[in-house]
N, C-alpha and C positions, 0 to 999 in steps of 0.2 A: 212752883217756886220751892227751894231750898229751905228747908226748914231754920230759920235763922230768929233763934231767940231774942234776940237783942235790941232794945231799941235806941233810938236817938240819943248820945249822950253817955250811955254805957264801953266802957272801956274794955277791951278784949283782946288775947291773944293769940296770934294767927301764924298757923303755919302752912304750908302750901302741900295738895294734896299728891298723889303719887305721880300724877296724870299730870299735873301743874305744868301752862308755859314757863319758858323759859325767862319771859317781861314779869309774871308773877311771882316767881322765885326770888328771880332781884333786888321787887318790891318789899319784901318781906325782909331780905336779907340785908339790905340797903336801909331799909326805914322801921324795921319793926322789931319783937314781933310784936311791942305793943302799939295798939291802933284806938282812936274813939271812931265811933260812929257819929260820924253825922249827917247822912240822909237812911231810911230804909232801905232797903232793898227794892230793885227797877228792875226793868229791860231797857240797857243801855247798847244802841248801832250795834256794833258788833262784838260787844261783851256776852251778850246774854244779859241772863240776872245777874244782876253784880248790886253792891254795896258801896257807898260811899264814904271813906275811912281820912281818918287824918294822924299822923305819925304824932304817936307823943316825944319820941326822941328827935327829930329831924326837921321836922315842920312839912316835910310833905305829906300831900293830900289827894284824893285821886279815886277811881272807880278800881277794885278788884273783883272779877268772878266767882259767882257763890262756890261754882262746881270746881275751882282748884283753889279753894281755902278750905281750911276748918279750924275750929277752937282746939289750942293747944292746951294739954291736959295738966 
């Protein structure tokens, strides 16, 4: 798994990495870049490991892939 510091409940911002689909781009761009966590990190169907995030702007919430996010600096 993706080394992903962050636990439940911590607030973080996210930007989608080079390699990023095109649905995770959106996501970010659409709903963030800030996000809380709230599940850890899983193997979700067909995500892979992903993260469970909820938009502090938007109200949306949803699974994003470890491998096309990262904390934006």
């Amino acid at each position: 798994m993706k080394n992903f510091p962050f636990k439940t409940g911590d607030i973080v911002e996210l930007r989608p990495t080079k390699g990023a689909s095109q649905r995770t781009k959106n996501r970010i761009r659409e709903n963030g870049p800030g996000f809380r966590v709230r599940q850890s990190p899983r193997s979700v169907l067909d995500l892979g490991e992903s993260v469970f995030l909820d938009s502090d702007k938007t109200g949306w919430f949803g699974w994003l892939p470890l491998s096309e996010v990262e904390v934006a600096q």
